[in-house]
C-alpha positions as CSV (number, residue, x, y, z in Angstrom):
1,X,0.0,0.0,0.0
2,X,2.7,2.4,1.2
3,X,4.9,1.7,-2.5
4,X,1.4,2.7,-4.3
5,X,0.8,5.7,-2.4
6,X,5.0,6.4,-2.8
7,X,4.3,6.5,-6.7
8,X,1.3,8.1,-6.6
9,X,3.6,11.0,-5.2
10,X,6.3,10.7,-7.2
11,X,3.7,10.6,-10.2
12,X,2.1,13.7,-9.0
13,X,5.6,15.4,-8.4
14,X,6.9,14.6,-12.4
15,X,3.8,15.8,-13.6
16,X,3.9,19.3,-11.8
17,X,7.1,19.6,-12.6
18,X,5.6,20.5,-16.5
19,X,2.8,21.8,-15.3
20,X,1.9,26.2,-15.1
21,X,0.7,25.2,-11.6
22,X,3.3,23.2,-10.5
23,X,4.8,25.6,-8.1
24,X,1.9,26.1,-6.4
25,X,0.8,22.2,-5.7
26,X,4.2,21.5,-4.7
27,X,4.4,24.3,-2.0
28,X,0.7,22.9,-0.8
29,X,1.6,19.3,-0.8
30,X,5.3,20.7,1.1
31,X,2.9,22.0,4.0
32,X,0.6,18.5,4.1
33,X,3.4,18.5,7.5
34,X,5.0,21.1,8.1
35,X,7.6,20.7,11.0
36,X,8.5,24.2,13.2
37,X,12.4,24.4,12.8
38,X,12.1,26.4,16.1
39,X,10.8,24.0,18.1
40,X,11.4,20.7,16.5
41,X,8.3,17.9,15.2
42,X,6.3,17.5,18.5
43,X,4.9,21.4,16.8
44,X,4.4,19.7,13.2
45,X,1.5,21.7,11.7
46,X,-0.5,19.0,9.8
47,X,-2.1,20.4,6.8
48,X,-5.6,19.5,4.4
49,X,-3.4,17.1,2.3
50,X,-2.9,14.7,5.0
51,X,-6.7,14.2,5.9
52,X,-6.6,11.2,3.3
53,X,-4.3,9.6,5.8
54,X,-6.2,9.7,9.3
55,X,-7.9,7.3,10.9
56,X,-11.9,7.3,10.5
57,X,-12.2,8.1,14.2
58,X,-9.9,10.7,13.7
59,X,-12.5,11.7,10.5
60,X,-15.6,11.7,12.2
61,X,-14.4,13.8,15.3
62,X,-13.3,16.4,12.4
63,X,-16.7,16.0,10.2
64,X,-18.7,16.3,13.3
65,X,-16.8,19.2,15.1
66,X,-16.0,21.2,11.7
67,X,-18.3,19.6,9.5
68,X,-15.6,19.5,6.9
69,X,-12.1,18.1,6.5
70,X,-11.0,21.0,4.1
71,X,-9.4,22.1,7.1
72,X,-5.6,23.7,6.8
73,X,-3.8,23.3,9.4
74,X,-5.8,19.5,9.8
75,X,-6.7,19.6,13.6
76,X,-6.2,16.6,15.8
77,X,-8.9,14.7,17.4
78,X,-8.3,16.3,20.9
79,X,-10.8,18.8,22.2
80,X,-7.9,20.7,23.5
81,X,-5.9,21.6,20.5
82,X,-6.8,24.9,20.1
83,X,-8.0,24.3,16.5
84,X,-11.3,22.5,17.7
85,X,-12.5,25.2,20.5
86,X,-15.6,26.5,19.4
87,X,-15.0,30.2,18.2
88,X,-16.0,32.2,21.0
89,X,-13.5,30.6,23.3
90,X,-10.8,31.3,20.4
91,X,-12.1,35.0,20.2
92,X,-11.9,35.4,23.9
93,X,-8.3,34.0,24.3
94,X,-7.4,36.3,21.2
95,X,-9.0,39.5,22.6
96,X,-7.0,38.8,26.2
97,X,-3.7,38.7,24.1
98,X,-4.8,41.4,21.2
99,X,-5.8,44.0,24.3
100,X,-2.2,42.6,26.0
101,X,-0.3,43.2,23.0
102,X,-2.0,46.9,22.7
103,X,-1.0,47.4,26.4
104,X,3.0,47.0,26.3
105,X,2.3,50.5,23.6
106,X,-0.3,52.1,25.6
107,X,1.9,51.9,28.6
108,X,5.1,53.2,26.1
109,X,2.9,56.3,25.5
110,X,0.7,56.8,28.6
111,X,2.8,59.6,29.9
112,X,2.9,61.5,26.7
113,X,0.4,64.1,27.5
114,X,2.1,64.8,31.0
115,X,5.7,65.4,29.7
116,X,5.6,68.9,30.6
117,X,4.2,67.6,34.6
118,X,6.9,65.3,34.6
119,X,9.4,67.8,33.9
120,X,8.7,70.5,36.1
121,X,8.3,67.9,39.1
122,X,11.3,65.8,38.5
123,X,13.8,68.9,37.0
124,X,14.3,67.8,33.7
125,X,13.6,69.4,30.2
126,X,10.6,68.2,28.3
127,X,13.1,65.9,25.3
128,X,14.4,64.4,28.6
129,X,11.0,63.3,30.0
130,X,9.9,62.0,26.6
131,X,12.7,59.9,27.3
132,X,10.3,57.5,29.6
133,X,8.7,56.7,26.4
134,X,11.5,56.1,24.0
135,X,13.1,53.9,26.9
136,X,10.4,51.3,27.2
137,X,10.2,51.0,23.2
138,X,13.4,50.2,23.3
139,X,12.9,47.4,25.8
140,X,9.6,46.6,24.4
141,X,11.5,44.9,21.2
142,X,14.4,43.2,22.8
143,X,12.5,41.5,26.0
144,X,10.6,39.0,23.9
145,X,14.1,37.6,23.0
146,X,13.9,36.5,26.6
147,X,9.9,35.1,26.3
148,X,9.4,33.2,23.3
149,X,11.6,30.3,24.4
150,X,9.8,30.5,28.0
151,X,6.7,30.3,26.1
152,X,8.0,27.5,24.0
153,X,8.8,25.3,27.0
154,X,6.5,26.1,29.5
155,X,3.0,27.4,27.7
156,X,1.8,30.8,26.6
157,X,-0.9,31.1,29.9
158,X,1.9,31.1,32.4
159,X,3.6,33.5,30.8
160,X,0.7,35.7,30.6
161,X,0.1,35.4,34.4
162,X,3.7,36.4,35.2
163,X,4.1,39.2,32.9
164,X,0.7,41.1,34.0
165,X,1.5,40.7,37.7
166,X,5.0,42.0,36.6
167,X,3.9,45.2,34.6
168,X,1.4,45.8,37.8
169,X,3.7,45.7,40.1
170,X,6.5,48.0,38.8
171,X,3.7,50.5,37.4
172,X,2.9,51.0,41.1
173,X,7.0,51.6,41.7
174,X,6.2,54.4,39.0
175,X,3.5,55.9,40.9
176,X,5.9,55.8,44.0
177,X,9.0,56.9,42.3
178,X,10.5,60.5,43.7
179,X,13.2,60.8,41.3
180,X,14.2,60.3,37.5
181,X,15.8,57.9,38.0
182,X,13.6,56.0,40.1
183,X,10.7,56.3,37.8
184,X,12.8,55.4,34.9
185,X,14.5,51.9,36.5
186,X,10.5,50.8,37.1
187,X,8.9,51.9,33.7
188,X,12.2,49.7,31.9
189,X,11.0,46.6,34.1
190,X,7.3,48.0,33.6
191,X,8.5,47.1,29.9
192,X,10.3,43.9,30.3
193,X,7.1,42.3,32.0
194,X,4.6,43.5,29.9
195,X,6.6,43.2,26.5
196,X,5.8,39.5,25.6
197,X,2.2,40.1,23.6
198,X,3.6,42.5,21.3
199,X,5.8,39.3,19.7
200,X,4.3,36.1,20.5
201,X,0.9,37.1,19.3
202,X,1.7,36.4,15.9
203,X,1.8,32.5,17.1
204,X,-0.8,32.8,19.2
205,X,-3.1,33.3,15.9
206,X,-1.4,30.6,14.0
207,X,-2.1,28.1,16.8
208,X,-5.6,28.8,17.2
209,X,-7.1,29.9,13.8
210,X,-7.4,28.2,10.1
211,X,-4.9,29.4,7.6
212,X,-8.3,31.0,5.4
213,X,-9.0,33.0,8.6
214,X,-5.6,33.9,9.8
215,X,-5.3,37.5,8.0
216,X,-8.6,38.6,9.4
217,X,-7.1,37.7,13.1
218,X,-3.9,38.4,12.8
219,X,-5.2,41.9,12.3
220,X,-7.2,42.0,15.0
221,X,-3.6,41.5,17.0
222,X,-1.7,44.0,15.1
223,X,-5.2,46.7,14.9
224,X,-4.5,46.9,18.9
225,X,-0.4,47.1,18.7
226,X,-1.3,49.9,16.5
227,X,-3.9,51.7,18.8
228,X,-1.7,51.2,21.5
229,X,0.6,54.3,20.7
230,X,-2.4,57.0,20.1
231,X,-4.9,55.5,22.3
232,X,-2.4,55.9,25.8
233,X,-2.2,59.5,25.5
234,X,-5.9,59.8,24.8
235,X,-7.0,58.3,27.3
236,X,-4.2,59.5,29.8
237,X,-4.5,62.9,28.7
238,X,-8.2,63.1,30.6
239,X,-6.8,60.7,33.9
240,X,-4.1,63.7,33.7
241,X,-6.2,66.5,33.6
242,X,-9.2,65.9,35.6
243,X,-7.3,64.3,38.6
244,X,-4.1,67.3,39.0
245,X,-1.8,65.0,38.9
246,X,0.1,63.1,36.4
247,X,1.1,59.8,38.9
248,X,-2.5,59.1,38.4
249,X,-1.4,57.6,35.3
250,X,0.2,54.8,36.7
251,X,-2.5,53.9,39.2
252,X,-4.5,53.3,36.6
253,X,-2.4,51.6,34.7
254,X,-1.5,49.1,37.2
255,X,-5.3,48.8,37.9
256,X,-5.8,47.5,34.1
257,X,-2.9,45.1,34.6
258,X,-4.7,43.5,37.2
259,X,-8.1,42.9,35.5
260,X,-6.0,41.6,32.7
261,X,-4.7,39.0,35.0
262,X,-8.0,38.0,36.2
263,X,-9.7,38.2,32.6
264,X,-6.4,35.9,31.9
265,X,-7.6,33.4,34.6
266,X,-11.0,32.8,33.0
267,X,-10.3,33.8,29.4
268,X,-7.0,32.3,29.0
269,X,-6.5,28.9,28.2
270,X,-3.3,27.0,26.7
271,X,-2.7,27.6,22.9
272,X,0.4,26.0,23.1
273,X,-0.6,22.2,22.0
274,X,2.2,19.9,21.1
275,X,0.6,17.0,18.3
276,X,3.3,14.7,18.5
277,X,5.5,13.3,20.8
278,X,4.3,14.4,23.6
279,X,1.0,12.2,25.1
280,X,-2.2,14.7,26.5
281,X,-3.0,12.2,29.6
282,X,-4.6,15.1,31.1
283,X,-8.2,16.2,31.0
284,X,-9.3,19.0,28.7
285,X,-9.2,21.4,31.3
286,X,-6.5,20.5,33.2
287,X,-4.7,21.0,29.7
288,X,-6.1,24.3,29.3
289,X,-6.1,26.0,32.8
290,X,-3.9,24.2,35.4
291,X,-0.9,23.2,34.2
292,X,1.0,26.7,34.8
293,X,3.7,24.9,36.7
294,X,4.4,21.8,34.0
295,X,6.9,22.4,31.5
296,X,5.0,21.5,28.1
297,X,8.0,20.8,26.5
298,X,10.6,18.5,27.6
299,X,13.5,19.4,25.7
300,X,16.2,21.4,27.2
301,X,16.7,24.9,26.8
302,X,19.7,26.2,24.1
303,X,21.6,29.2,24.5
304,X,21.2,30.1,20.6
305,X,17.3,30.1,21.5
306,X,17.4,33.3,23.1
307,X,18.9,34.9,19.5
308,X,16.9,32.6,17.0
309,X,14.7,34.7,15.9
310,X,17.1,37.4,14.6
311,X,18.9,34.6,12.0
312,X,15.5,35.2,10.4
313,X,17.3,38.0,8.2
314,X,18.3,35.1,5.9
315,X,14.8,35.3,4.5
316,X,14.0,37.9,2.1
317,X,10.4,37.3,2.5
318,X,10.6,38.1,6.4
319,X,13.3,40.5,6.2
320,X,12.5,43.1,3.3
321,X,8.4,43.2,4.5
322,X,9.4,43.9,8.0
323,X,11.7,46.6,7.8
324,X,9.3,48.1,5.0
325,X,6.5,48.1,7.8
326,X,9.2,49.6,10.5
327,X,9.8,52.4,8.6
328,X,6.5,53.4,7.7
329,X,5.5,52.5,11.5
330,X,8.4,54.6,12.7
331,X,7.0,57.8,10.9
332,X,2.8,57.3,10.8
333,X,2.9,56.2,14.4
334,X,6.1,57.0,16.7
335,X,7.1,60.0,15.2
336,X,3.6,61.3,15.1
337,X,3.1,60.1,18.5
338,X,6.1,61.3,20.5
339,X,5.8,64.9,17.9
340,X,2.6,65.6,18.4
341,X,3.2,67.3,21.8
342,X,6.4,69.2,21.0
343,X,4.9,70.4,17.9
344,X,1.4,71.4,19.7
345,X,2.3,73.0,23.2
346,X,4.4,75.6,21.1
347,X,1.8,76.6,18.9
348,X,-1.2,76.0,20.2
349,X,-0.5,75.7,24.1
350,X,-3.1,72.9,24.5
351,X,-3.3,71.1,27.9
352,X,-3.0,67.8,28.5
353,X,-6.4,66.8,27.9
354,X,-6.6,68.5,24.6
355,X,-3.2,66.9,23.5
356,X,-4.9,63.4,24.5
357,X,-7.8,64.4,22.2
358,X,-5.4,65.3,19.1
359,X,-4.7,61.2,19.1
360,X,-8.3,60.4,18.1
361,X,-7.5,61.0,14.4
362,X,-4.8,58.2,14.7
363,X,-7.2,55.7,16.3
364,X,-9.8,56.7,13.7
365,X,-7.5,56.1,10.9
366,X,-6.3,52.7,12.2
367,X,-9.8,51.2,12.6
368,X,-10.7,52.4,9.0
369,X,-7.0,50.9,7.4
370,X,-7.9,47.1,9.7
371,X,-10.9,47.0,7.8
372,X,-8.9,47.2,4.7
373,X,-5.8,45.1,5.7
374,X,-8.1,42.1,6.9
375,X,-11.1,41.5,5.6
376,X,-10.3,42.8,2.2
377,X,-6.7,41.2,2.5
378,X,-8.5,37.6,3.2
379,X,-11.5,38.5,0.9
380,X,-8.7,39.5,-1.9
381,X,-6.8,35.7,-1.1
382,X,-9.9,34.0,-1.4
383,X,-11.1,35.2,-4.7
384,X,-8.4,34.8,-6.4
385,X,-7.7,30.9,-4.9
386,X,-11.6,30.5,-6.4
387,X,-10.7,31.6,-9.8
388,X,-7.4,29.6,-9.8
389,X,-8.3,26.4,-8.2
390,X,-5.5,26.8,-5.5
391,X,-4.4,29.1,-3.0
392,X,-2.7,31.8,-4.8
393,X,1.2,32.5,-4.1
394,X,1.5,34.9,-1.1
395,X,2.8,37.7,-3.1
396,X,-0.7,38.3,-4.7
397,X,-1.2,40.0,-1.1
398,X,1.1,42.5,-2.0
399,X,-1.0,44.5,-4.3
400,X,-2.8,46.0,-1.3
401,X,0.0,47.2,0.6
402,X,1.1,50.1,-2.3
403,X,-2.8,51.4,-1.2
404,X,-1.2,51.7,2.3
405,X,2.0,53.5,0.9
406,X,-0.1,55.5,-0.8
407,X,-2.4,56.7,2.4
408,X,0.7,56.8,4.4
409,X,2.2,59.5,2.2
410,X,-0.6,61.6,1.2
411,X,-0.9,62.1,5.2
412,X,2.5,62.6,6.4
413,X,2.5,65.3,3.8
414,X,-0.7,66.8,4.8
415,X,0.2,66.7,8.1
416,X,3.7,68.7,7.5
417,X,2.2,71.0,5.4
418,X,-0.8,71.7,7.2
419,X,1.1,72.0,10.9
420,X,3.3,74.6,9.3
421,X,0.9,76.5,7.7
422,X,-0.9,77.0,11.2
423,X,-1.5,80.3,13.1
424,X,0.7,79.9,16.2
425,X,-2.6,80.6,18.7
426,X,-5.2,79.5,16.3
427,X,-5.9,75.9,16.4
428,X,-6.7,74.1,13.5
429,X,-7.9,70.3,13.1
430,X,-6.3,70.0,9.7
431,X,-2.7,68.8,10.7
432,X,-5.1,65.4,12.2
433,X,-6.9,65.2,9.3
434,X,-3.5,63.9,7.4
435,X,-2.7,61.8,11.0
436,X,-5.9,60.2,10.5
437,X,-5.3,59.1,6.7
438,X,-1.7,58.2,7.5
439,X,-2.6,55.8,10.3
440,X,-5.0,54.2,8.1
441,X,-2.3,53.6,5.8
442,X,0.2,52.3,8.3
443,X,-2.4,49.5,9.7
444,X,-3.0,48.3,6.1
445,X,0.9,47.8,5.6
446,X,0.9,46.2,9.2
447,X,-1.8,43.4,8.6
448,X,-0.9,42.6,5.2
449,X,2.5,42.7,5.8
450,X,3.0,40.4,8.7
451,X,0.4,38.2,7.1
452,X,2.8,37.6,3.7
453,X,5.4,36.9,6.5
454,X,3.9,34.2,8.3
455,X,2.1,32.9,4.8
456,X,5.2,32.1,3.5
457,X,7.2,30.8,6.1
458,X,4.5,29.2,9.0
459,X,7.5,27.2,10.2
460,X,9.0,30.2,11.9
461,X,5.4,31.9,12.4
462,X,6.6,32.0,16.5
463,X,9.4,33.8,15.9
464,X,8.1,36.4,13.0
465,X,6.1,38.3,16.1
466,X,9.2,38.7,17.3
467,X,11.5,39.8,15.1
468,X,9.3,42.2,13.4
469,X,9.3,43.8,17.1
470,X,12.7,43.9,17.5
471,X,13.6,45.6,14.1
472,X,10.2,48.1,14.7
473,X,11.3,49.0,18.2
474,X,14.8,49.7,17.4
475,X,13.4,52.0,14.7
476,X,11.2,53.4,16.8
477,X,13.8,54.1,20.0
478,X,15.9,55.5,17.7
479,X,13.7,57.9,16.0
480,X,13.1,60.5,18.7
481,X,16.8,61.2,19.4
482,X,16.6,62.5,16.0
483,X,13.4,63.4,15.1
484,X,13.1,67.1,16.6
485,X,16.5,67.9,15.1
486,X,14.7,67.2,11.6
487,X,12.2,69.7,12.2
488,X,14.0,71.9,13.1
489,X,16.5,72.1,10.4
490,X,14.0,71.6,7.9
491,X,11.0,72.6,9.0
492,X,7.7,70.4,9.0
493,X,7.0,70.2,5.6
494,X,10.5,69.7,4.5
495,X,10.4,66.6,7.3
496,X,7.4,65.5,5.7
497,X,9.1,65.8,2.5
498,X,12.2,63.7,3.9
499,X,9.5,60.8,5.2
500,X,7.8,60.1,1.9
501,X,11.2,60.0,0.4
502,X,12.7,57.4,2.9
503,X,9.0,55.6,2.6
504,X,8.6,55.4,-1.3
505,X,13.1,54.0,-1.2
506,X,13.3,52.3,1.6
507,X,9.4,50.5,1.7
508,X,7.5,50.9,-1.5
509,X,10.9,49.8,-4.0
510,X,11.9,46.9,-1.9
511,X,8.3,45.8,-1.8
512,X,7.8,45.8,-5.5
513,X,11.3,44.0,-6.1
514,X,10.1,41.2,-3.3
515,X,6.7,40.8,-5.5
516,X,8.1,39.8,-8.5
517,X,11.0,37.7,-7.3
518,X,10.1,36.5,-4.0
519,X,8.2,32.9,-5.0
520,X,11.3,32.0,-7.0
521,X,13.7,32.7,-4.3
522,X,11.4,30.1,-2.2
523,X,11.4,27.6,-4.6
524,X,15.3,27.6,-5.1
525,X,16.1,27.9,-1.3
526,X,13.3,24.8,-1.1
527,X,15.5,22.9,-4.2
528,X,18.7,23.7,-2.1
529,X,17.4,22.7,0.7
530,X,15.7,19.3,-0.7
531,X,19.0,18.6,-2.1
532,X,21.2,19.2,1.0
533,X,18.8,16.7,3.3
534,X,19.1,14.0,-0.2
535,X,22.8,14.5,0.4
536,X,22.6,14.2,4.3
537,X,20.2,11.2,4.2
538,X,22.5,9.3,1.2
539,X,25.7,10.3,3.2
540,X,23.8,8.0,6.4
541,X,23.2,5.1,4.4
């Protein structure tokens, strides 16, 4: 049986080999089991084409819980792989870790509106208390280094616990701090705790949702890293003003990592589900809820680990998407972010609630550019694998990220142009009008982005989260050391000048070149590949 099914194969593979389509049924039957390099075959994603292969018990669990088998990843038959909860249990776990994830930004940019508080009470100049902010970005990308492999061995719920109990903690050392430094040491720990959301999210939606849904939730995830940065001084700004005092800010934002902990508790199940290797002795619950102390997975921890995700460079199709998104991140949402108040207080003199309020144009914008970058991104996949007959090669998801560009552009430069054409004393909502349309833009590039990224290599999907956050966050903690110099020199429509330029080189280009060579590159690092582990395998024998 097993020699028929061998030539069936091998038939199949010599005839795709002449065959328009080829490429395309060869990468689909290449994911029938697709083994995470990170964290070795007990985490071997099981796609559609193996369903001929499973037992009929195995069958009838999936017909009766799915009511299909055209299923990709293929589930197993266990009611706790996180593949056969029903949908609102996957949508609650999500929205804990989506509303996480939006957290470790929110906190970044809380103190925004209070820069000026914060400087007259501690002694420092306003660039020097905007220096909380640009301090826990940095940390914010490099911490999940230290989380993933946590997460890998011991489950995504404990770490979850630990980090919300952490960020509560030192945001209450914030609200007690009496110095600079002080403050500072507890909002970089404040960081550290909180930080592990904004990375691992990205495998968080690949271990719970279907590949056909996984743009419209991966979205969802990185629609709240977005709102993160605007929504924290918006809200902030208000806690600021109608309270006197700034240190209110961290009350309440140790108050929210508390609820999070308890929503965690009820809300927060396993998603980490090894299929192989590993035997699931346990009940269904105790799988989901109890086992915070039980390491998952036995293997050992390896220094390199700690570092793996940054050998992801080697991939074009990982490497030239994310720092396209960073830099259009860096400019539609830190720069606007962390400018907004230097550029306002001078020449409007808004208070702090008002400077909250000049962030709703930025929220606004990013809800309008999700709807684009996930629905439309999975609605735009679908069609055209209905007209082909096959999923379509990832890069057809490109086409919507130059309508991000676009938006992205079109604002920054209203933005510039409208800020410096202002009145100094006569507000004018303009300058958020162009916020509003780049934010829209920079959400579209986010989701589809991040999306090609884990489309094409759902091996490393873990480790994508994460090293798109490290390269956005050193952007990002970067930026404002330089960013007021710019504007400065060049005034603001100049710097918007200088940010469509570095956009339309260093994103749009790049992005165009990946389009129309990236499936090929696959397919000959695949060949290599193939023909290294042929040469291995024959070298054994």
């Amino acid at each position: 049986m097993h020699n028929v099914q061998d030539f069936a194969v091998a038939k199949n593979e010599e005839d795709s080999a002449h065959d328009e389509n080829g490429l395309a049924r060869r990468e689909t039957r290449r994911e029938g089991a697709v083994e995470d390099l990170e964290l070795g075959p007990r985490a071997t994603y099981i796609n559609t084409g193996a369903a001929a292969g499973i037992s009929q018990e195995h069958r009838d669990y999936l017909l009766k819980r799915h009511g299909t088998l055209d299923l990709e990843p293929l589930p197993s038959a266990d009611p706790a792989d996180p593949y056969n909860w029903p949908q609102w249990k996957k949508l609650a776990n999500l929205s804990c870790v989506a509303f996480h994830a939006m957290m470790t930004t929110f906190i970044a940019a809380a103190v925004i509106p209070a820069y000026e508080d914060i400087a007259e009470e501690l002694g420092v100049t306003i660039q020097k208390a905007s220096y909380m902010t640009s301090l826990q970005i940095a940390i914010l990308g490099w911490a999940p280094l230290f989380w993933k492999p946590v997460s890998n061995r011991y489950g995504r719920r404990p770490v979850w616990l630990i980090s919300t109990v952490g960020a509560l903690c030192f945001n209450v050392g914030c609200a007690l701090s009496s110095s600079y430094a002080t403050m500072a040491v507890c909002r970089a720990f404040a960081a550290f705790f909180i930080s592990p959301a904004i990375a691992i999210g990205s495998g968080v939606v690949t271990e719970t949702f279907f590949k056909r849904q996984r743009a419209t939730y991966m979205g969802m995830w990185t629609l709240l890293v977005t709102l993160g940065p605007p929504s924290g001084p918006f809200f902030m700004g208000f806690v600021a003003y109608h309270t006197g005092n700034y240190r209110w800010i961290y009350w309440v934002l140790a108050i929210v990592n508390g609820v999070q902990f308890i929503t965690y508790l009820f809300f927060g199940p396993e998603t980490r589900y090894l299929r192989s290797g590993v035997p699931h002795k346990d009940s269904v619950f105790k799988q989901e809820y109890l086992n915070v102390y039980k390491r998952l997975d036995p293997a050992p921890f390896k220094p390199t680990e700690f570092v793996q995700p940054l050998a992801l460079w080697r991939y074009a199709s990982i490497w030239v998407p994310t720092v396209a998104y960073s830099i259009v991140f860096g400019f539609t949402s830190v720069l606007l972010t962390v400018e907004i108040p230097q550029l306002f207080l001078p020449k409007f003199g808004l208070n702090p609630q008002q400077i909250g309020l000049q962030f709703l144009g930025m929220i606004i914008g990013s809800v309008i550019g999700e709807q684009m970058g996930g629905r439309l991104s999975d609605l735009w996949m679908n069609r055209k694998a209905k007209k082909l007959g096959h999923r379509p090669a990832p890069e057809h998801r490109l086409w919507l990220s130059y309508v991000g560009y676009a938006l992205a552009m079109v604002g920054l430069v209203v933005f510039g142009v409208e800020i410096q054409n202002a009145t100094k004393g006569h507000y004018t909502v303009t300058p958020i009008v162009g916020v509003g349309i780049a934010a829209a833009g920079n959400q579209l590039i986010t989701t589809v982005l991040v999306t090609y990224a884990v489309d094409c290599h759902i091996e490393h999907s873990a480790s994508i989260g994460v090293f798109v956050n490290v390269v956005r966050s050193t952007w990002g903690f970067i930026g404002p050391f330089w960013f007021p110099d710019m504007f400065e020199s060049v005034g603001d429509a100049g710097s918007a000048g200088i940010m469509v330029g570095l956009i339309f080189a260093i994103a749009c280009i790049p992005t165009a070149f990946l389009q129309w060579r990236g499936q090929s590159w696959r397919e000959e690092k695949q060949v290599e590949q193939e023909t290294k582990e042929r040469a291995e395998a024959k070298d054994q024998m």
